[in-house]
mmCIF file of the N, C-alpha and C atoms, coordinates in Angstrom:
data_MODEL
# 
_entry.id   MODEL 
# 
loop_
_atom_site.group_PDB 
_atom_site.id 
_atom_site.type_symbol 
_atom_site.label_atom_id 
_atom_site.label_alt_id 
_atom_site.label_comp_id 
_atom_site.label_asym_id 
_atom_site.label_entity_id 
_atom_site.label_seq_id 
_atom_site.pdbx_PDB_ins_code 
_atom_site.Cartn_x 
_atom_site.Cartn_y 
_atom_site.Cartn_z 
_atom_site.occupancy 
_atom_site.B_iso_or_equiv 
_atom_site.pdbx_formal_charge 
_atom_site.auth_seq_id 
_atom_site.auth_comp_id 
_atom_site.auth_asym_id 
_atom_site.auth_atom_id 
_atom_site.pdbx_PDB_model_num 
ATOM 1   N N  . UNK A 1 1  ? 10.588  -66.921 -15.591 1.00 0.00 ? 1  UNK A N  1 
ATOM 2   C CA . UNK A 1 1  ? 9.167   -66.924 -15.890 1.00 0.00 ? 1  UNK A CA 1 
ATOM 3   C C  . UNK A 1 1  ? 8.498   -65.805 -15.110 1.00 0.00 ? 1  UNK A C  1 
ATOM 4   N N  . UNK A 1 2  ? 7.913   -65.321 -15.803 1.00 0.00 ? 2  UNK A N  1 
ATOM 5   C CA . UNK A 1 2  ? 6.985   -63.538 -15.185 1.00 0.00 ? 2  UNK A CA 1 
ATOM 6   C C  . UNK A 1 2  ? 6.326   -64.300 -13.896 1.00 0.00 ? 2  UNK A C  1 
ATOM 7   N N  . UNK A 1 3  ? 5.666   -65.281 -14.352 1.00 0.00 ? 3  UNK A N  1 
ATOM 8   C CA . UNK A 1 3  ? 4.276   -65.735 -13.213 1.00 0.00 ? 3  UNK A CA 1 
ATOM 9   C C  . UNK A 1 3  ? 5.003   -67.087 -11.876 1.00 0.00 ? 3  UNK A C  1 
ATOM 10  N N  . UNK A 1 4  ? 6.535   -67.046 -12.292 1.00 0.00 ? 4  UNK A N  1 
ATOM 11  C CA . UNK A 1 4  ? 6.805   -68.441 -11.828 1.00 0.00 ? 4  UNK A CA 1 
ATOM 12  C C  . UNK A 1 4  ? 6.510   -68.131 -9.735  1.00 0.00 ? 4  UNK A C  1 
ATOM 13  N N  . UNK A 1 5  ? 6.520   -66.902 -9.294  1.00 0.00 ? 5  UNK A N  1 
ATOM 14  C CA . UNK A 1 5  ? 6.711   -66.559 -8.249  1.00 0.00 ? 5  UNK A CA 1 
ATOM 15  C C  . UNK A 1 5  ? 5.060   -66.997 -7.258  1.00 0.00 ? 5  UNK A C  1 
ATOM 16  N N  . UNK A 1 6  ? 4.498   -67.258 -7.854  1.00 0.00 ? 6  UNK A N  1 
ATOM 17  C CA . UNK A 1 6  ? 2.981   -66.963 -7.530  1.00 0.00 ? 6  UNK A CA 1 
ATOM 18  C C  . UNK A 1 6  ? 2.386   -68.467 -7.462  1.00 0.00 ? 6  UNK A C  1 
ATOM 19  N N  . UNK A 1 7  ? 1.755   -68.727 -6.103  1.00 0.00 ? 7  UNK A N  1 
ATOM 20  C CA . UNK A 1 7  ? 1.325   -69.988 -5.816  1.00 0.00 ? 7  UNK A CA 1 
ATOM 21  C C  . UNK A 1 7  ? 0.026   -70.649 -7.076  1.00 0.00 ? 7  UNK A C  1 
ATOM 22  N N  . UNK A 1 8  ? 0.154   -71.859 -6.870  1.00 0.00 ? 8  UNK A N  1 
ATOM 23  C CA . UNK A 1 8  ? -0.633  -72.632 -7.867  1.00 0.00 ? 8  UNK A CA 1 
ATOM 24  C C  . UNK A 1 8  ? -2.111  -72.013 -7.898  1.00 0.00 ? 8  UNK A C  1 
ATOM 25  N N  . UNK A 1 9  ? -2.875  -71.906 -6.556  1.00 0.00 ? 9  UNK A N  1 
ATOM 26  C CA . UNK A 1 9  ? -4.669  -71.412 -6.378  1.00 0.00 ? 9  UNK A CA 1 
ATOM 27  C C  . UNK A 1 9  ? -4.557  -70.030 -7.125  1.00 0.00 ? 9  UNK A C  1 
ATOM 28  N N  . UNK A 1 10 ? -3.145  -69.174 -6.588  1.00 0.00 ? 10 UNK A N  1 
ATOM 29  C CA . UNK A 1 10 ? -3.772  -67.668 -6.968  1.00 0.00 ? 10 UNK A CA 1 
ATOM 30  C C  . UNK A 1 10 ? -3.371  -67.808 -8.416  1.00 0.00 ? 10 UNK A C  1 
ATOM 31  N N  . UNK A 1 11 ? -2.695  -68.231 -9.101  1.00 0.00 ? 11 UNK A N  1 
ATOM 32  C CA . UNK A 1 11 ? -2.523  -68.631 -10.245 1.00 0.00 ? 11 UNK A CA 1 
ATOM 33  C C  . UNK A 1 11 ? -3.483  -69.281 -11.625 1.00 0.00 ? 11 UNK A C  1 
ATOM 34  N N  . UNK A 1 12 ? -4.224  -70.248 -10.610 1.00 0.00 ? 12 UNK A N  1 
ATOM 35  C CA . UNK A 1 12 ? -4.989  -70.447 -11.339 1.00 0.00 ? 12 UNK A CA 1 
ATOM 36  C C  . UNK A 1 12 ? -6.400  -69.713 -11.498 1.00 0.00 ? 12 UNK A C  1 
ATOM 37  N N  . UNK A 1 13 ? -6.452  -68.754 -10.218 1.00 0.00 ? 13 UNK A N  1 
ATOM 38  C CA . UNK A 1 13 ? -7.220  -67.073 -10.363 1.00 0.00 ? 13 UNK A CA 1 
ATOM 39  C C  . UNK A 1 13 ? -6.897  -66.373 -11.423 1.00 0.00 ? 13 UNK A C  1 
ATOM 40  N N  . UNK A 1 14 ? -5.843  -65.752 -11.459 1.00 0.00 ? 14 UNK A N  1 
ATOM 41  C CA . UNK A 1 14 ? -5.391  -65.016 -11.956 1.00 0.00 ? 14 UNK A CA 1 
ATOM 42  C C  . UNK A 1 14 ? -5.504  -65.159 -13.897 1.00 0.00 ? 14 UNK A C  1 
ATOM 43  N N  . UNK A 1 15 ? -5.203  -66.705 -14.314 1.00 0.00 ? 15 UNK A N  1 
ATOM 44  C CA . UNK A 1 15 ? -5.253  -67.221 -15.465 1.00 0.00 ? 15 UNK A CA 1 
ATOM 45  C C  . UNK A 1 15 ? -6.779  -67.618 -15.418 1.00 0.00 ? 15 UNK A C  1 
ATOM 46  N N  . UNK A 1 16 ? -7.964  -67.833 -15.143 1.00 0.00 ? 16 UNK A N  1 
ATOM 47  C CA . UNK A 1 16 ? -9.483  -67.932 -15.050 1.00 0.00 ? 16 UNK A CA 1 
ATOM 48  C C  . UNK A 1 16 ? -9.821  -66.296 -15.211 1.00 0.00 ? 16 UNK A C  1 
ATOM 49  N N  . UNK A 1 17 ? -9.579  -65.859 -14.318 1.00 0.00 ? 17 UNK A N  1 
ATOM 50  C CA . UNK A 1 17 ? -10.324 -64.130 -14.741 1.00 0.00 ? 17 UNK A CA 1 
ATOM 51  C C  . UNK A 1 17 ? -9.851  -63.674 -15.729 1.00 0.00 ? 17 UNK A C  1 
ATOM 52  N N  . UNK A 1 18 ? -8.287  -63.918 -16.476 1.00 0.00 ? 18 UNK A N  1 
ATOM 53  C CA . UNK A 1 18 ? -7.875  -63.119 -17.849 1.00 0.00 ? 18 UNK A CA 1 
ATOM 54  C C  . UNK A 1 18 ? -8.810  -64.165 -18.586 1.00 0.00 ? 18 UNK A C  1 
ATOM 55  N N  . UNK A 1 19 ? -9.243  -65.272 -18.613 1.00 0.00 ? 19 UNK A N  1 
ATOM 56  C CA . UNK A 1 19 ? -10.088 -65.731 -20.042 1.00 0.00 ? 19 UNK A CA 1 
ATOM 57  C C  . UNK A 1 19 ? -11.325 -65.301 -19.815 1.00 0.00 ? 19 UNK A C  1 
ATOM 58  N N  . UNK A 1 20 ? -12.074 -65.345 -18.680 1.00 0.00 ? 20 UNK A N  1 
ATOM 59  C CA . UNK A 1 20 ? -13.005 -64.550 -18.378 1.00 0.00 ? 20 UNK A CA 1 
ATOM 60  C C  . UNK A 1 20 ? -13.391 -63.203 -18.975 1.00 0.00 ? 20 UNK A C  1 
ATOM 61  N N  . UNK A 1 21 ? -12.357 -62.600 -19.079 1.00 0.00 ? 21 UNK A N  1 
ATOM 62  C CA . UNK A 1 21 ? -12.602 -61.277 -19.195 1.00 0.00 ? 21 UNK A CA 1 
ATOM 63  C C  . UNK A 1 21 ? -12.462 -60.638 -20.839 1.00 0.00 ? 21 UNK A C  1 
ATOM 64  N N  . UNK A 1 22 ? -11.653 -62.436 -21.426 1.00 0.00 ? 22 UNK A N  1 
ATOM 65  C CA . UNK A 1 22 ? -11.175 -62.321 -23.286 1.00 0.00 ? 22 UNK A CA 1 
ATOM 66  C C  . UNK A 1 22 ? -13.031 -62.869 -23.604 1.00 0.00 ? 22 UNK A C  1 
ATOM 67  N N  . UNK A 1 23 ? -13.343 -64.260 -22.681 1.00 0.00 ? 23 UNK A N  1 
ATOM 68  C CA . UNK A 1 23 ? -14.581 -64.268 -23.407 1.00 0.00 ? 23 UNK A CA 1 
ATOM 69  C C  . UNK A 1 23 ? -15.843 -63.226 -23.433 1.00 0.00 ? 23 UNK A C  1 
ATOM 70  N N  . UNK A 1 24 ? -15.666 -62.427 -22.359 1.00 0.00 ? 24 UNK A N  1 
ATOM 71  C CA . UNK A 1 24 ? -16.425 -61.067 -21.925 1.00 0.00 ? 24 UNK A CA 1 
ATOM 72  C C  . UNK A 1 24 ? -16.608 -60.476 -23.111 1.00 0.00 ? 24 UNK A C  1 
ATOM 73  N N  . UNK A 1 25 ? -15.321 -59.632 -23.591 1.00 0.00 ? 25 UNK A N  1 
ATOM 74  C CA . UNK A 1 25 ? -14.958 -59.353 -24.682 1.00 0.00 ? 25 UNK A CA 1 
ATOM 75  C C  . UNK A 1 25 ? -15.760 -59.454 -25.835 1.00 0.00 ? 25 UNK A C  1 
ATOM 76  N N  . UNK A 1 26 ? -15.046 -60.828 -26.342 1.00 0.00 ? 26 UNK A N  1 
ATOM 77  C CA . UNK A 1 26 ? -16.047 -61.305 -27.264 1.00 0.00 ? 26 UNK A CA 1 
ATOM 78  C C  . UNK A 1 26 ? -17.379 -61.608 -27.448 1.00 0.00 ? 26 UNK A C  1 
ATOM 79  N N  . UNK A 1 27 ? -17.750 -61.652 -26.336 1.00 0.00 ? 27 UNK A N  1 
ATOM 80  C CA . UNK A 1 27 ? -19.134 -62.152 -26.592 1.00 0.00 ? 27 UNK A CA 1 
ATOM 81  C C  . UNK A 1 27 ? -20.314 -60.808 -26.548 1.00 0.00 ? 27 UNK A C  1 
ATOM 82  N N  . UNK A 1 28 ? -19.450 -59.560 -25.869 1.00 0.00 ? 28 UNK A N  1 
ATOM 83  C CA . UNK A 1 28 ? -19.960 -58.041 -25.934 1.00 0.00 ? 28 UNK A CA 1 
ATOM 84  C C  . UNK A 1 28 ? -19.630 -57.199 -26.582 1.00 0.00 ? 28 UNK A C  1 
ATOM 85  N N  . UNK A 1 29 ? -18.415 -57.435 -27.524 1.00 0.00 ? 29 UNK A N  1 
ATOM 86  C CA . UNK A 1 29 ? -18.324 -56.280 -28.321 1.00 0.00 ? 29 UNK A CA 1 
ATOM 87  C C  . UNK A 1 29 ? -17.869 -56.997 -29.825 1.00 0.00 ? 29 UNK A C  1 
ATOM 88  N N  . UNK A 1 30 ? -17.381 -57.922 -29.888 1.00 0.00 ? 30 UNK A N  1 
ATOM 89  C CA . UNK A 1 30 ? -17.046 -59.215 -31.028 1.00 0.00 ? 30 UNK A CA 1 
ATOM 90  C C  . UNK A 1 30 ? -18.331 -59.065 -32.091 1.00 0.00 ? 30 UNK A C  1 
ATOM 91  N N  . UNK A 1 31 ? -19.348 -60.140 -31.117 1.00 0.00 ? 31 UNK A N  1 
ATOM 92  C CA . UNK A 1 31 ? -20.068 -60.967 -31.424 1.00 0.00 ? 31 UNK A CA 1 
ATOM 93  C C  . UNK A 1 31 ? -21.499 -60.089 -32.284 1.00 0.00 ? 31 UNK A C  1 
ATOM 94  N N  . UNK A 1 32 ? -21.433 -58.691 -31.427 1.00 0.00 ? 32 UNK A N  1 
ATOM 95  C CA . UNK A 1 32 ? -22.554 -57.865 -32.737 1.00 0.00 ? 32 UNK A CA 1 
ATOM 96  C C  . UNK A 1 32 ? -22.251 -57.335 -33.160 1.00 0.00 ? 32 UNK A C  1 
ATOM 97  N N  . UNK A 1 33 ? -21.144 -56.819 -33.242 1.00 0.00 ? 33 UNK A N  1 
ATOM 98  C CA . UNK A 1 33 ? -20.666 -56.391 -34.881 1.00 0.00 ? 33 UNK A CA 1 
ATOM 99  C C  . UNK A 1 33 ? -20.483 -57.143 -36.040 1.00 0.00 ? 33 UNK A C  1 
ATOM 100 N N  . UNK A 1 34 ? -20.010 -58.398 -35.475 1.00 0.00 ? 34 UNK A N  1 
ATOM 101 C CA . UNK A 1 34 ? -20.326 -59.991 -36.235 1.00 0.00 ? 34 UNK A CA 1 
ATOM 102 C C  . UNK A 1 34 ? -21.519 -59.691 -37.130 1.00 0.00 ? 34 UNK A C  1 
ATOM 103 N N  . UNK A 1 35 ? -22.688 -59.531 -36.400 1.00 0.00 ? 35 UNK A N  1 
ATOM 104 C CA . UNK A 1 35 ? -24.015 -59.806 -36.754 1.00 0.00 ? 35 UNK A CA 1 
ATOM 105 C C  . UNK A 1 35 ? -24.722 -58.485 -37.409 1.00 0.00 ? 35 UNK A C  1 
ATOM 106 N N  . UNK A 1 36 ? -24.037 -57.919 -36.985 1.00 0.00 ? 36 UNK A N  1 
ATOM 107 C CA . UNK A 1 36 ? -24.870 -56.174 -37.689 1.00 0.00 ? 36 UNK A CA 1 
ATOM 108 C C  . UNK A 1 36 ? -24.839 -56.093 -39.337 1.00 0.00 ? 36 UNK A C  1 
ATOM 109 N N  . UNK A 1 37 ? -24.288 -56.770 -39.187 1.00 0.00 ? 37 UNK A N  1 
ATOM 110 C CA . UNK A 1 37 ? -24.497 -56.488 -41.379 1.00 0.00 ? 37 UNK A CA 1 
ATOM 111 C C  . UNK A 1 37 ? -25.711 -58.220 -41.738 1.00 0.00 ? 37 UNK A C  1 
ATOM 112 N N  . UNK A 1 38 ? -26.810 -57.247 -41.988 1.00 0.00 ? 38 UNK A N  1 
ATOM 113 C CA . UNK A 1 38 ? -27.604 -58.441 -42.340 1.00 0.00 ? 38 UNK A CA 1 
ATOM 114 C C  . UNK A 1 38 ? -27.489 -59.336 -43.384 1.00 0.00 ? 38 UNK A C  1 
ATOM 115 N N  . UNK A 1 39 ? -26.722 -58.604 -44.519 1.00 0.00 ? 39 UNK A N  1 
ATOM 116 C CA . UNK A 1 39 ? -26.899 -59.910 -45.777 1.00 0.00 ? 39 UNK A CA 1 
ATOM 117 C C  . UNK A 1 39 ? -24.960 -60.478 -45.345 1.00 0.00 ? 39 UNK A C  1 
ATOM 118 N N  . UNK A 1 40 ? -24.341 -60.710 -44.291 1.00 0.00 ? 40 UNK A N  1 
ATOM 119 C CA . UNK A 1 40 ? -23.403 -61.439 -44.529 1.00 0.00 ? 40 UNK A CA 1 
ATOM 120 C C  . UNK A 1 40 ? -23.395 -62.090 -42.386 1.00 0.00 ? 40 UNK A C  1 
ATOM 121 N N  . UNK A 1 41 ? -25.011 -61.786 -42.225 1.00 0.00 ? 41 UNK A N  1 
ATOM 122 C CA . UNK A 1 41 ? -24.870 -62.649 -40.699 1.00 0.00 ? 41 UNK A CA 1 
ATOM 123 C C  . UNK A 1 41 ? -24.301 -64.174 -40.861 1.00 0.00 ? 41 UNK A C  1 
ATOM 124 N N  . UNK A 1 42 ? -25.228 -65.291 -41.565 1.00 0.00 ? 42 UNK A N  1 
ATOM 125 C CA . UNK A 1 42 ? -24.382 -66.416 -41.597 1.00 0.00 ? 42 UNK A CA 1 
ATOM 126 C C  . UNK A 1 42 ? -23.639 -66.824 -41.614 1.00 0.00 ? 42 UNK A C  1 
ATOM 127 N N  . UNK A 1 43 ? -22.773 -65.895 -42.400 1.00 0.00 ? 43 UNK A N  1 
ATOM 128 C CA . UNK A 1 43 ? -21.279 -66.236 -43.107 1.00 0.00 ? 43 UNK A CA 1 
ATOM 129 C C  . UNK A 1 43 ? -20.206 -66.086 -41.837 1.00 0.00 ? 43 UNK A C  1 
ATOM 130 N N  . UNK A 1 44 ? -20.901 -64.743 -41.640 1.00 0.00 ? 44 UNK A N  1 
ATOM 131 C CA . UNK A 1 44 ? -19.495 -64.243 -39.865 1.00 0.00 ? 44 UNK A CA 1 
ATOM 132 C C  . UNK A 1 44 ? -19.773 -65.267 -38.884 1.00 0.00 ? 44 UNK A C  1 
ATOM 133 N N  . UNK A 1 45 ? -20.746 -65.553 -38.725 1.00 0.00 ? 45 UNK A N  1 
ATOM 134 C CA . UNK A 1 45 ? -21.378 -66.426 -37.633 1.00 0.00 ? 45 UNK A CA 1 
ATOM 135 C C  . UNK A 1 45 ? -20.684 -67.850 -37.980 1.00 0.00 ? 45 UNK A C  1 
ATOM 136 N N  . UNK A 1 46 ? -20.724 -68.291 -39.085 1.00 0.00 ? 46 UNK A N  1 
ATOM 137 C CA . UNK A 1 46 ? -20.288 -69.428 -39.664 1.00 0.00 ? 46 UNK A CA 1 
ATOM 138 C C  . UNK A 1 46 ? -18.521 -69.312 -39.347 1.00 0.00 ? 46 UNK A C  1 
ATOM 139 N N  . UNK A 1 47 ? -18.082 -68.399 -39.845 1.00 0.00 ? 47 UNK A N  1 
ATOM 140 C CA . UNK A 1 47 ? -16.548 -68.553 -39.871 1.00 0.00 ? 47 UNK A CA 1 
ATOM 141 C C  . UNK A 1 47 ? -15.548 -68.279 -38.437 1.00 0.00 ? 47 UNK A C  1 
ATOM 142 N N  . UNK A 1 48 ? -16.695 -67.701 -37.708 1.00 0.00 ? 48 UNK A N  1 
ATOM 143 C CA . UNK A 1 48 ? -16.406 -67.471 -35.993 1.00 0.00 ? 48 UNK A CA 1 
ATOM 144 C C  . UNK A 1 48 ? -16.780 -69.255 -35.137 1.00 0.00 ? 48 UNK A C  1 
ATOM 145 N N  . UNK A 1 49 ? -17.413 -70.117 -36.109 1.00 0.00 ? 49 UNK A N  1 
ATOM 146 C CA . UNK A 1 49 ? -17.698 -71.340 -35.457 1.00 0.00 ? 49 UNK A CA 1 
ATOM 147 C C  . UNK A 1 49 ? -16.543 -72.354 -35.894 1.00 0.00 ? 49 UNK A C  1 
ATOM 148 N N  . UNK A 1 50 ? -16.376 -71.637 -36.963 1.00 0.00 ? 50 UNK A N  1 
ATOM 149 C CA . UNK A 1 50 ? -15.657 -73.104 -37.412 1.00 0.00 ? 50 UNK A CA 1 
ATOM 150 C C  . UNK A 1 50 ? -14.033 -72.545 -36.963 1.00 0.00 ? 50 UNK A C  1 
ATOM 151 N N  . UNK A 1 51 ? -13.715 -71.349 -36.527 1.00 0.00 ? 51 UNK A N  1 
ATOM 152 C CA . UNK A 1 51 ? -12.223 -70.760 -36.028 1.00 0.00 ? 51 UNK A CA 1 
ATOM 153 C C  . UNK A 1 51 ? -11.897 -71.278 -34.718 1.00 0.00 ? 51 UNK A C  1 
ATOM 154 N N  . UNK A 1 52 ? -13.647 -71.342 -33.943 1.00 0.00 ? 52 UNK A N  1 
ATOM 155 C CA . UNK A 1 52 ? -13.598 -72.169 -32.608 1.00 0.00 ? 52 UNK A CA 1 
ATOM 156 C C  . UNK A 1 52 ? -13.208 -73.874 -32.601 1.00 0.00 ? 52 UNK A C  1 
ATOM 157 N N  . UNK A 1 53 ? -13.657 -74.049 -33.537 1.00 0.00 ? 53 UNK A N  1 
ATOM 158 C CA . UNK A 1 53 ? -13.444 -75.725 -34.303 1.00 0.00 ? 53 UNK A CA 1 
ATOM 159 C C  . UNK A 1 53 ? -12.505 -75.928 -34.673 1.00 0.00 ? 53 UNK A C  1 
ATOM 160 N N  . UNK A 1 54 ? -11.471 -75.288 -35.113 1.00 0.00 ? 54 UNK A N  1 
ATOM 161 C CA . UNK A 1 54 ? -10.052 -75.792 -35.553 1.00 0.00 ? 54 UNK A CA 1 
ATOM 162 C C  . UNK A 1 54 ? -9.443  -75.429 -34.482 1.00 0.00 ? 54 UNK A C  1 
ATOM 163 N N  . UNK A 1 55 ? -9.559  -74.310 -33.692 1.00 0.00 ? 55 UNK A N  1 
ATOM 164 C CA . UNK A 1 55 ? -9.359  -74.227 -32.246 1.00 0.00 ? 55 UNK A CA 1 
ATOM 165 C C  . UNK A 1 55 ? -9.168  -75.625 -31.586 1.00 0.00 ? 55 UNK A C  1 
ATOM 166 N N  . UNK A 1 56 ? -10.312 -76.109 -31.124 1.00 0.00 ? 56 UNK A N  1 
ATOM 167 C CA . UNK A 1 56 ? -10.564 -77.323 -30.627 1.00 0.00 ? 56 UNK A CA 1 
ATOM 168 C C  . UNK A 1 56 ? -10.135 -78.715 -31.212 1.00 0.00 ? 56 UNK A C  1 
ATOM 169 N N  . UNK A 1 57 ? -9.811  -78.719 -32.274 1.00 0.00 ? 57 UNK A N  1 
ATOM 170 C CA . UNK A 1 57 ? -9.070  -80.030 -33.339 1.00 0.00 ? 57 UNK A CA 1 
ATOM 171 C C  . UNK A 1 57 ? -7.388  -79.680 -33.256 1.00 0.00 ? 57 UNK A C  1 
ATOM 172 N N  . UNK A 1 58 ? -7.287  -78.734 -33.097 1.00 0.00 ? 58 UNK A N  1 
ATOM 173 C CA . UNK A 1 58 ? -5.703  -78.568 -33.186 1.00 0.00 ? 58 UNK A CA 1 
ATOM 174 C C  . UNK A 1 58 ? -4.879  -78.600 -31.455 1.00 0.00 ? 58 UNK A C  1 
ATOM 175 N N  . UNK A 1 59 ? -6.214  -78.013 -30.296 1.00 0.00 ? 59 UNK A N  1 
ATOM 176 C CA . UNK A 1 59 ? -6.001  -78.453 -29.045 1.00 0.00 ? 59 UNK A CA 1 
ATOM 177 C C  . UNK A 1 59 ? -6.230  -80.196 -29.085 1.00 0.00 ? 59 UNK A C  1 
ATOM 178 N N  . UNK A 1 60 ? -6.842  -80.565 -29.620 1.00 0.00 ? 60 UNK A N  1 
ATOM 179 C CA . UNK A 1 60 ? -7.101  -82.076 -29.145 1.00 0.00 ? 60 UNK A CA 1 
ATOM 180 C C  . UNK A 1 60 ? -5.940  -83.196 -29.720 1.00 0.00 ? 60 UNK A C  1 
ATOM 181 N N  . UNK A 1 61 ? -5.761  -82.724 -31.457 1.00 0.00 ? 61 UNK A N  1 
ATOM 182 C CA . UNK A 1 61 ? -4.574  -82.959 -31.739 1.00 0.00 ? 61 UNK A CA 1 
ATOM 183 C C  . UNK A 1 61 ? -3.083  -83.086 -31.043 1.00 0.00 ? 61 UNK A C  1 
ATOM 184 N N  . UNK A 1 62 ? -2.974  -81.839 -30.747 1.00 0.00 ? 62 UNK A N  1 
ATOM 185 C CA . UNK A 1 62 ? -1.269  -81.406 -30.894 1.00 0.00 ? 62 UNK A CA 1 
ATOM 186 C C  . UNK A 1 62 ? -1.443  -81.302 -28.906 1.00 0.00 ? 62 UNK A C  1 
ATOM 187 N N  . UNK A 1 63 ? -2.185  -81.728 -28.132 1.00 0.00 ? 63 UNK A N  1 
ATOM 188 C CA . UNK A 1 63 ? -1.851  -81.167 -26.768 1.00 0.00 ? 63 UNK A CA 1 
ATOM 189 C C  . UNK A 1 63 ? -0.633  -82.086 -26.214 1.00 0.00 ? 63 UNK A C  1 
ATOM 190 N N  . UNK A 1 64 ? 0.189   -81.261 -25.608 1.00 0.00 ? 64 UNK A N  1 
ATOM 191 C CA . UNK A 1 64 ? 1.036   -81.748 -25.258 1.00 0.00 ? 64 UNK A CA 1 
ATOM 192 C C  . UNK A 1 64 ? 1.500   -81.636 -23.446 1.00 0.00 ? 64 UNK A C  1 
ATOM 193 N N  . UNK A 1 65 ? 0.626   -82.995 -22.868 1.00 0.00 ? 65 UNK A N  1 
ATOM 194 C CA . UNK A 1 65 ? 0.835   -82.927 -21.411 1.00 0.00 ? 65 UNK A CA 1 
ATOM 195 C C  . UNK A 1 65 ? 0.737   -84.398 -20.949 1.00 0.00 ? 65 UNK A C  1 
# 
């Protein structure tokens, strides 16, 4: 395992700042280009909610711990 060497705290640093930095991402360079085309804002906006939603139904589903 790449990460197996590395204590649990800095670990769980290390895995917090990479999502940190994916939701950064998205939410600054994603999210208005999403929105820049005016006659299809709802629709992107809509299909970026509901990708988070099957996201979240398929974590709640299938988690395995």
């Amino acid at each position: 395992m790449a990460l197996g060497g590395i204590p649990p705290l800095a670990l769980g640093f290390v895995l917090g700042f990479g999502s940190g930095t994916f939701l950064y991402i998205t939410c600054v360079g994603i999210v208005p280009e999403l929105t820049a085309d005016k006659n299809h804002r709802l629709l992107s906006l809509a299909c970026l909610a509901l990708g988070y939603a099957m996201f979240l139904l398929s974590d709640s589903l299938f988690h395995a711990h």
